[in-house]
C-alpha positions in Angstrom: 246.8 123.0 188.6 247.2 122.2 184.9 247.6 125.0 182.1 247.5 123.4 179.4 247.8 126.1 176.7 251.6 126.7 177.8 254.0 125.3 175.6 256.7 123.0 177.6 259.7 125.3 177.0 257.3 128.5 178.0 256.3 126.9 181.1 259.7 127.7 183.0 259.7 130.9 182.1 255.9 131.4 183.1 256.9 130.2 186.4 259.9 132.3 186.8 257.8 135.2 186.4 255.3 134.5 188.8 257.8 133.9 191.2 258.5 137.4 191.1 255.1 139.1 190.5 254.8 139.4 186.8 252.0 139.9 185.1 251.0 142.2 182.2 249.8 145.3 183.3 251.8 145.9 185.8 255.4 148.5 185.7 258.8 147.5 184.8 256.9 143.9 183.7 259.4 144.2 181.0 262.2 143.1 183.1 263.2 139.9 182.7 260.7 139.2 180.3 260.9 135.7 178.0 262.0 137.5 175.2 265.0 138.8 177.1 265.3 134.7 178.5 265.9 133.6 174.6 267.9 136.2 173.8 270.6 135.7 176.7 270.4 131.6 176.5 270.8 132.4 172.7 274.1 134.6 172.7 275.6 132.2 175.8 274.8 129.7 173.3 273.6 127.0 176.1 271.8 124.4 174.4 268.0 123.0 175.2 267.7 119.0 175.7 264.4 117.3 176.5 265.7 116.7 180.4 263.7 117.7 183.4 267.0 120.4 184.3 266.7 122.4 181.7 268.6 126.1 181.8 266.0 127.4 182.7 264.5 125.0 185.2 268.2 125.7 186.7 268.3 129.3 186.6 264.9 128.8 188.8 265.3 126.2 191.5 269.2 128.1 191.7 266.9 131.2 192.1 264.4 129.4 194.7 267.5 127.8 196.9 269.4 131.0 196.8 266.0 133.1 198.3 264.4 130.3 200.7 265.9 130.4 204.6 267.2 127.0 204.1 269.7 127.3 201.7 270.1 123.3 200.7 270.2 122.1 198.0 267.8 119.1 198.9 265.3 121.5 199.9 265.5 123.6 196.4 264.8 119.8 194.7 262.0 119.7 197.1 260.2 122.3 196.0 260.6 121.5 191.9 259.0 118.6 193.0 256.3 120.0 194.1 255.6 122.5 191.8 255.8 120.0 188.9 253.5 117.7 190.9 251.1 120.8 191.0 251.3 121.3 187.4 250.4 117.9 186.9 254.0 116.6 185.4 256.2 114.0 186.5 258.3 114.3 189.5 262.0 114.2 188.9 264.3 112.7 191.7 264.4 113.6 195.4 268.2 113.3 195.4 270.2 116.0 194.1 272.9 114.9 191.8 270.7 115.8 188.6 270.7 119.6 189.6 274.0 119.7 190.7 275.1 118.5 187.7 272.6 120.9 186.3 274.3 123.5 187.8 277.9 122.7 186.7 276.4 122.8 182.9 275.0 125.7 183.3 277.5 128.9 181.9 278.5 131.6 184.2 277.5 133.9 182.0 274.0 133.6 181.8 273.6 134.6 185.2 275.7 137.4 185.0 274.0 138.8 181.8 270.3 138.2 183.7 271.4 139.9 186.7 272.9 143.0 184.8 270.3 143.1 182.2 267.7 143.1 185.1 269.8 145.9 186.7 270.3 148.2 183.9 266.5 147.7 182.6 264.8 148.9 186.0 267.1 151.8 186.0 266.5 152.6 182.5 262.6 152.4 183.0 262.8 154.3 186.7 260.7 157.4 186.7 263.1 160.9 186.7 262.1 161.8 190.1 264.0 159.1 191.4 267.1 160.5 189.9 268.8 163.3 191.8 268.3 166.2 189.9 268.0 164.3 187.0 270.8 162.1 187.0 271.8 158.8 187.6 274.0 158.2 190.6 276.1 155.1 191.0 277.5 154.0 194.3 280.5 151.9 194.5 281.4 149.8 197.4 283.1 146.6 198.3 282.9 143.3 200.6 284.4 140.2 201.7 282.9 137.1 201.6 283.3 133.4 203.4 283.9 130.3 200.9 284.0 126.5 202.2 287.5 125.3 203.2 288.3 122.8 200.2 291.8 122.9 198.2 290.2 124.5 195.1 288.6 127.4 197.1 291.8 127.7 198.7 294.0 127.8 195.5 292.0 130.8 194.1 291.0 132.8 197.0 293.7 132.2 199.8 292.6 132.7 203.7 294.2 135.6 205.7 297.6 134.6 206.6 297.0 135.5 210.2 294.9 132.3 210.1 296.5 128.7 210.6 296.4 126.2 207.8 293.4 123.9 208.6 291.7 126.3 210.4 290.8 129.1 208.6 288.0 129.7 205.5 289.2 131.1 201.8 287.9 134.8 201.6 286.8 136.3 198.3 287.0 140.2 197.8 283.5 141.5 196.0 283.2 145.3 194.8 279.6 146.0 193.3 278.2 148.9 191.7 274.7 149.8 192.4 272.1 152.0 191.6 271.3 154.7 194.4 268.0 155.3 192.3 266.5 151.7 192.5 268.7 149.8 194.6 269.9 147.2 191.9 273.8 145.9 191.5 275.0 146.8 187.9 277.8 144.9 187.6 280.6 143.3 190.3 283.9 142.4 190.0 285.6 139.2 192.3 289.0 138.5 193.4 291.0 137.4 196.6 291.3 139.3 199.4 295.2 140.0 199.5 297.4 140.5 196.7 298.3 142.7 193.7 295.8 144.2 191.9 293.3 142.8 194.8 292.2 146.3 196.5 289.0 147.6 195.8 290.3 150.3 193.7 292.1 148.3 191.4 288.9 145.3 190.9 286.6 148.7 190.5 288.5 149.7 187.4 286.6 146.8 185.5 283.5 148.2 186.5 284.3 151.9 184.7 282.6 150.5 181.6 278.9 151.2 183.9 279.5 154.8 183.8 278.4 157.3 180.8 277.4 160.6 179.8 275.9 162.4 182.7 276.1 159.6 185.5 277.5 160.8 189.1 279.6 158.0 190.9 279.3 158.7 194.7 282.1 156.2 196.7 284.4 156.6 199.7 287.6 158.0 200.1 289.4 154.9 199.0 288.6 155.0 195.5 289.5 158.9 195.8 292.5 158.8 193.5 294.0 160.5 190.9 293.3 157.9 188.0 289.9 156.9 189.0 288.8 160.3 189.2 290.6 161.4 185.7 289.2 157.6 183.8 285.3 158.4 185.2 285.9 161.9 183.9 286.8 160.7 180.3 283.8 158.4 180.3 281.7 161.5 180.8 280.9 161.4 184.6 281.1 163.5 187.0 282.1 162.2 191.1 281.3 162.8 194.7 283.2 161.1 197.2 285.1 161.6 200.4 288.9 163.3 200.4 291.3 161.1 200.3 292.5 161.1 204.1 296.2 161.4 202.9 295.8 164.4 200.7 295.9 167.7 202.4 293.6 170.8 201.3 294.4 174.1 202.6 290.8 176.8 201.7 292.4 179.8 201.3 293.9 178.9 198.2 292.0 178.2 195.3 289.4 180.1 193.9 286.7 180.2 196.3 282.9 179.9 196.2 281.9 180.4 199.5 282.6 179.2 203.3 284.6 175.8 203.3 283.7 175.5 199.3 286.2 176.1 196.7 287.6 175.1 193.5 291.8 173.3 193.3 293.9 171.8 190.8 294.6 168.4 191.4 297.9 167.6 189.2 299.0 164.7 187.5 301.4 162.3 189.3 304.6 161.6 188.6 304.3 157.6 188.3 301.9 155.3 186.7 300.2 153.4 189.6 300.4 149.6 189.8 297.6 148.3 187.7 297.4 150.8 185.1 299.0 150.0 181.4 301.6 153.1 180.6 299.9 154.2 177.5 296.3 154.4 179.5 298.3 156.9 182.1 300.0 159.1 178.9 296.7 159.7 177.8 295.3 161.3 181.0 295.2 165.2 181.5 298.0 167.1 183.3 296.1 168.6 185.8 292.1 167.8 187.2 289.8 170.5 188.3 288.4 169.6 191.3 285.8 171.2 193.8 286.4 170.4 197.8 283.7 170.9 200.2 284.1 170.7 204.1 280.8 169.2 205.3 279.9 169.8 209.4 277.9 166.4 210.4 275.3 167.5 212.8 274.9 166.0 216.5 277.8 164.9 218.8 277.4 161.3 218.5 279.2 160.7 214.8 282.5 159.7 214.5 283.7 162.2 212.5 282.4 166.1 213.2 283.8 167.2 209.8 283.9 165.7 206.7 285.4 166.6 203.4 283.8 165.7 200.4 285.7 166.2 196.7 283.6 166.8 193.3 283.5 167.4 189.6 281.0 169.4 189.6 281.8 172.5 189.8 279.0 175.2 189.6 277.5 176.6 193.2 274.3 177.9 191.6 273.7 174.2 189.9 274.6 172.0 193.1 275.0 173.8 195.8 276.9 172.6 198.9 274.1 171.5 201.3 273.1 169.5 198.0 276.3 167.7 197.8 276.3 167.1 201.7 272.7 165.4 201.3 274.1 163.0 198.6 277.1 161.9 200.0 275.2 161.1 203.1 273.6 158.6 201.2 276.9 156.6 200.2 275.5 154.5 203.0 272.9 153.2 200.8 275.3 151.2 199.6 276.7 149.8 203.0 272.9 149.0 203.6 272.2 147.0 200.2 275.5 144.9 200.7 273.8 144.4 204.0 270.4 142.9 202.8 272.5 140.8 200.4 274.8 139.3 202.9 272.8 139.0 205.8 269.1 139.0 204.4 270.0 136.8 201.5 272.5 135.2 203.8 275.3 135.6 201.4 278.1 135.9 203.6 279.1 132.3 203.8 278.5 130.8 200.4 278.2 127.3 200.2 279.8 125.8 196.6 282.7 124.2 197.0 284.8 124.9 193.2 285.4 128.5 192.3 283.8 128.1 189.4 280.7 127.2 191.3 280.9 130.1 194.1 281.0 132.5 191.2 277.7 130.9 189.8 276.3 131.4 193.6 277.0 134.5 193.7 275.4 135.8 190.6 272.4 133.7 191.6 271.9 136.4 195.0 272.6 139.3 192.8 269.7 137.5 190.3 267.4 137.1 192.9 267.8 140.2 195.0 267.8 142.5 191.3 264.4 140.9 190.9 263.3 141.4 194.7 264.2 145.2 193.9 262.3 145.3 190.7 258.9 143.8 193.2 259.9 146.8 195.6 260.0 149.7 192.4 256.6 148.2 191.4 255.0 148.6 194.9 256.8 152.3 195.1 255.5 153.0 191.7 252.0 151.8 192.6 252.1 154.1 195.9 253.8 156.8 195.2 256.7 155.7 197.2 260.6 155.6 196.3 262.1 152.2 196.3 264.1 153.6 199.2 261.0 153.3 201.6 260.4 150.4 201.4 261.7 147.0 203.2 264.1 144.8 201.6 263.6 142.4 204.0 259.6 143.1 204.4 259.5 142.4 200.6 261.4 139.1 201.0 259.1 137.5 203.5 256.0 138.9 201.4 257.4 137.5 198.2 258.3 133.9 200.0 254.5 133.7 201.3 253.0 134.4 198.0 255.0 132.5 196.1 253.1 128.9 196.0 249.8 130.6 195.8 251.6 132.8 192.9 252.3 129.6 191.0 249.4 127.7 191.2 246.7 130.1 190.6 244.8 130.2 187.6 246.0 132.9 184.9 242.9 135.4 185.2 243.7 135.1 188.7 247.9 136.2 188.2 247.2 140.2 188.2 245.2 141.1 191.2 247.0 138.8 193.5 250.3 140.5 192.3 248.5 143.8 193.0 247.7 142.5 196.7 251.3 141.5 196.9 252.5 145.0 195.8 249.6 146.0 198.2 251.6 144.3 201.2 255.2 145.0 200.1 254.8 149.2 200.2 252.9 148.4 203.5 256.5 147.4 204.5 258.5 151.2 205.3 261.7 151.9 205.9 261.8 153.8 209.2 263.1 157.4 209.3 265.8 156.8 212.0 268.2 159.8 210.9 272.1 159.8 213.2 270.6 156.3 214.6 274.0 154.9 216.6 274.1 150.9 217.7 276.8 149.2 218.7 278.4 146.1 217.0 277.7 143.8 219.7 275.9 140.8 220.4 273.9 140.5 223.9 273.3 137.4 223.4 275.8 134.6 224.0 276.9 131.5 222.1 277.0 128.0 223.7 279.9 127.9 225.8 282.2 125.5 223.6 286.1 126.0 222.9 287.1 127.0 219.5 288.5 124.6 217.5 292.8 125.2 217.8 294.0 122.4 215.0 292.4 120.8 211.5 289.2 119.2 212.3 290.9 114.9 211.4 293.4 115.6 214.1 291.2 116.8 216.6 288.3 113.8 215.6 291.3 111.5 216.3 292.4 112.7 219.6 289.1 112.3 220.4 288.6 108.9 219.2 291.9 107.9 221.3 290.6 109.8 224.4 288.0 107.2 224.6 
């Protein structure tokens, strides 16, 4: 269907939008608005040319291939074409050498700066009951995820040495930052699996820049250390995570605030960790006030029966320990949002085959699920809901069975089918399944073939000698 009375360079953006439900009149429609489109190509300072892959044609079909089940690249082509043939343009070509090259052109950066300005926005614009007690919690957490075996994937993010040459895949170490609020990554930091300066502590230290006055970073015990805890605390925020398994606390010393709660000094150490310039570790205080907590999980099917939990914040009356237990219970928000992006947007096993390229792939998810969580804030907003509620993956399927009719309907049309979208999306719950145990098995059985033992050109010539 033809609209006519959108420019050429506005017709992109007018299609990304609909993609994703926006129309005016709706919450958060702010978030990734054109303005915010300009502004980013502008400071990346990517250039327009009258070609069919323009940026933001790219950033689109990268957006499309990314979120359809079939992650080709053929397939993303496929469906340009027919939305252009929809809209009444001509169709570019089927093959896809024009949008990888697109892709190539396209800067890293502009992905990155859409997916964190589409982070930070929704969280600026989230209501304050979504906050706990009024304050923005950050959850830290980290991954690994499977690259294509080629020499330049190999170079920068080496496979597990237990692995032989040939037969293994490069692994790239991820550590995001997302928002327990709203769902949405901040920021993330990349880097191999194994080496110096590798470990998730050390890639989260690029991330610190997130955290200001009056946030609360909530993470597990292995970012529990002395400098992370003493660099949030000079940035203005406050921490809840899990004790450091290696550290001893002993409650009848201290100053104590009631059973299995009381207040330590936590001093300085007597080396600068690896990672950490001297003059940054002179600067750091002698000794950090910290507040331990010994948490008692309920129910006999948990790993762990007890579980101590170590804080900045400091004052009983203010946030009291059964408060503290209830949000560190929900560091496993974070385990679940890494889940809906690996598995629901399927990246675990990224497909690019240059570094360069993964990076760009990678951004593209965190794009495209940021945007997926602004549909789910709308449809919480709309039903009195948190984002929490409601179905990553529900919203997914909802969002890919709207989306041609979203494209091609007429403009008076746009903001009552996004509220029947929104309609169906919040219809889509979470379901309260509170100490739920399942085990990390598969029941059902792969086809019976041997695993592959050498590089695959020496086993396809055995087999071509066999006969």
């Amino acid at each position: 269907m033809k609209h006519p009375t959108i420019p050429p360079r506005a017709r992109p953006v007018e299609s990304l939008r609909r993609h994703f439900a926006q129309a005016p009149g709706l919450p958060f429609a702010d978030v990734l608005s054109a303005a915010q489109l300009d502004h980013v190509l502008g400071a990346c300072r990517v250039p327009f040319r009258d070609r069919i892959f323009s940026p933001l044609v790219t950033v689109a079909t990268f957006l499309s291939q990314v979120l359809d089940p079939d992650h080709s690249a053929r397939q993303a082509v496929a469906r340009l074409i027919a939305c252009r043939a929809a809209s009444g343009l001509a169709a570019c070509a089927a093959d896809t050498r024009a949008y990888r090259k697109a892709r190539q052109r396209l800067p890293e950066d502009v992905l990155a700066e859409l997916t964190r300005r589409a982070g930070r926005d929704l969280l600026l614009e989230a209501p304050a009951g979504w906050c706990w007690r009024g304050r923005d919690v950050k959850v830290v957490d980290g991954t690994t995820l499977s690259l294509p075996d080629t020499p330049a994937n190999q170079q920068a993010y080496p496979q597990p040495a237990s692995q032989r040459p040939g037969l293994g895949f490069p692994v790239l170490r991820l550590v995001a930052l997302f928002s327990l609020a709203v769902g949405t990554v901040l920021d993330v930091a990349v880097g191999p699996w194994k080496g110096k300066q590798t470990g998730e502590p050390s890639l989260f230290r690029a991330l610190h820049h997130h955290l200001g006055d009056g946030d609360v970073l909530l993470a597990d015990r292995s970012f529990c250390g002395y400098c992370h805890l003493a660099l949030v605390r000079r940035r203005g925020a406050d921490v809840v995570m899990r004790w450091h398994h290696r550290r001893h606390t002993d409650f009848r010393r201290g100053r104590r605030l009631g059973r299995d709660d009381h207040i330590v000094p936590w001093p300085k150490p007597a080396q600068c960790p690896d990672g950490l310039d001297a003059a940054t570790f002179a600067r750091l205080p002698e000794t950090l006030t910290l507040r331990a907590v010994r948490v008692r999980v309920p129910g006999a099917r948990s790993r762990s029966r007890t579980i101590l939990v170590a804080t900045t914040l400091l004052d009983p009356q203010a946030y009291p320990k059964d408060s503290l237990a209830a949000l560190y219970r929900q560091r496993w928000q974070a385990e679940l949002d890494l889940r809906s992006l690996k598995a629901v947007l399927q990246m675990d096993v990224l497909r690019c085959h240059s570094p360069a390229l993964v990076r760009k792939e990678i951004w593209a998810h965190l794009l495209a699920y940021n945007l997926l969580r602004k549909v789910m804030a709308q449809a919480a907003l709309g039903h009195r809901l948190s984002p929490r509620q409601i179905s990553f993956k529900g919203t997914l399927q909802t969002r890919n069975a709207f989306s041609d009719r979203l494209r091609a309907c007429a403009p008076g049309e746009l903001e009552a089918l996004c509220r029947c979208l929104l309609d169906a999306v919040a219809a889509h719950r979470v379901g309260n399944r509170p100490d739920r145990v399942e085990p990390r098995a598969k029941k059902r059985r792969p086809k019976p073939y041997p695993l592959l033992n050498r590089p695959r050109d020496q086993a396809r010539k055995a087999e071509t000698r066999a006969g």
